[in-house]
C-alpha positions, 0 to 999 in steps of 0.5 A: 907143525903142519901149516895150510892155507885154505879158502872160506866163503864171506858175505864178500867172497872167498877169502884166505886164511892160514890154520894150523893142523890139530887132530884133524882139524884146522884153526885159524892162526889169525883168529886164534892169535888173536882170541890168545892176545884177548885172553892176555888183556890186549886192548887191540888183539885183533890189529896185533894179531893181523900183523904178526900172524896175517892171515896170507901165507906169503905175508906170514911167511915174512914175519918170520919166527914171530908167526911161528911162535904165534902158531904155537900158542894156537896149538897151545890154547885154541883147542880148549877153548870154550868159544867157537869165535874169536875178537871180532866174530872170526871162527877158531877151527874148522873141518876140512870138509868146511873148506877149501884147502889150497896149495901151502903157498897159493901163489909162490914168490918163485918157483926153482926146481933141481934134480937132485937123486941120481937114480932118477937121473940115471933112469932117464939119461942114462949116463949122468953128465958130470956137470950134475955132480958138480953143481945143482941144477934146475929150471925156473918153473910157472908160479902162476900155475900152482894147484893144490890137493884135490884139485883137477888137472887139465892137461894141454891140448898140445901133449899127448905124453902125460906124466907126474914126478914125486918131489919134495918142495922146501919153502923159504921162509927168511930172505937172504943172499950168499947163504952159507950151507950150513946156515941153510937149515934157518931159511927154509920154513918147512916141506911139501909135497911137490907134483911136477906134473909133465908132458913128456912130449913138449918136454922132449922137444924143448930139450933137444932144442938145448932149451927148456923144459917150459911147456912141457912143465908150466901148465900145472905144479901141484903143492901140499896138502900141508907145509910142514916144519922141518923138526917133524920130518925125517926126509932121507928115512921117509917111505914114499908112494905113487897110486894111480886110479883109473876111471874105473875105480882101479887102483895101481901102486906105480912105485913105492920105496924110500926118499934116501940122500939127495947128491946135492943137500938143501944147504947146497942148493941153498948155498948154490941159488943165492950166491948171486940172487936173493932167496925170499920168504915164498920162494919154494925149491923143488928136490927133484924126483926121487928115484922111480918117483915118475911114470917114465922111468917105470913106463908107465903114463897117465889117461884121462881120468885118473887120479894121482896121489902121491905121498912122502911119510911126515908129509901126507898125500897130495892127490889129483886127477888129470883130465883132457882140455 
């Protein structure tokens, strides 16, 4: 299943919704549960369907499997349905050129990202400290900084080093505390992908001082296009792919590969973040960039103007382009 959010206009203004992918189209969750729920005889389908399937990606979340479910019988009816609107008068489906799709999770609970492919590691410290094998490590990120495909990015006037990192974003979808790692897999509601953008400069002197990174990250952390569930994906096996294009219209292909093995799995880092905190539905982990998936280990970095699409097979591509402030 390939979850989105995306934003449509109202009388009143922008207004959020969650849809679900069907053969290029998204339909509604929220409208569509509750055209479902008409369809059954329930007298009050569209309360019903605002509380097991609302239509703020946070909120489903936290309904756990029940959302889910409620998100199938959309894939399973809506789209042989002969109206266009559901109870109340809400649209079923829409075209994406009718929207404006966001990032998976608009605003995440938090924001963690780890490190965990040694050859990116290894291509930017060169010899790997061996309190990285130990453990899982990452820093906390900006949740108020979140962007999603198509959207333009305003680099810091502070940073003159522009740079992207290829990762993968898991998203928490069930609260929990001392998780173990082999129960791991029940707490992550689906991948994204995740653009970590970075101004390699800032960066650089913030870690020299033994703190950050911070600024040299918290201006803009892309998500998307779509939060898929995990029984549509086989991450390790996944080919992957950075293009670059100038203002110009030239394309360059940065890096391409296979994602391969993290050294620390989900069910380890899971296992590792919630031992002494509480992993909420919103929360999204960040795997770290794989292996040639950033400009510094190739030596190569961003101008104004370009754009950057990034993708990962299963998961799609998030593109964005990078402009001056």
């Amino acid at each position: 299943m390939r979850l989105a959010s995306f934003a449509v206009e109202t009388p009143v203004g922008p207004a959020r919704r969650v849809g679900v992918e069907h053969e290029g189209e998204l339909l509604d969750v929220n409208a569509g549960y509750a055209h479902v729920l008409a369809m059954d005889g329930e007298a009050a389908p569209v309360d019903l369907a605002e509380t097991v399937a609302p239509p703020s990606m946070i909120d489903f979340l936290r309904r756990g499997q029940r959302a889910f479910d409620a998100a199938e019988e959309v894939l399973e009816w809506v789209p042989d349905a002969d109206a266009d609107t559901g109870p109340g008068g809400a649209r079923l489906r829409y075209e994406p050129s009718e929207v404006d799709l966001l990032a998976p999770v608009p605003r995440p609970n938090s924001l963690r990202d780890f490190m965990a492919f040694e050859e990116h590691v290894a291509n930017t410290m060169g010899e790997v400290p061996d309190v990285w094998y130990d453990r899982p490590v990452c820093y906390k990120g900006n949740a108020d900084q979140v962007v999603g495909d198509g959207d333009v990015v305003e680099w810091p006037a502070y940073s003159n080093l522009w740079d992207i990192e290829l990762e993968i974003g898991a998203v928490i979808g069930r609260r929990g505390t001392g998780v173990d790692a082999d129960e791991a897999e029940e707490y992550v509601a689906g991948y994204t992908l995740f653009n970590d953008f970075s101004a390699r400069d800032e960066q650089g002197e913030e870690m020299d001082a033994n703190l950050g990174p911070a600024r040299g990250k918290d201006f803009a952390n892309a998500l998307g296009p779509y939060l898929v569930t995990p029984d549509e994906l086989d991450l390790p096996n996944a080919d992957f792919a950075i293009e670059v294009t100038d203002e110009d219209g030239e394309t360059e292909t940065w890096s391409e590969g296979t994602v391969g093995e993290m050294e620390h799995s989900w069910g380890e880092i899971l296992e590792h973040t919630s031992e002494a905190e509480t992993l909420y539905p919103g929360d999204v982990l960040g795997s770290g960039t794989v292996g040639t998936g950033c400009g510094l280990e190739i030596g190569e970095f961003l101008d104004d103007g370009d754009t950057v699409a990034i993708s990962i097979e299963g998961l799609g591509t998030l593109e964005n382009s990078v402009v001056e402030s």
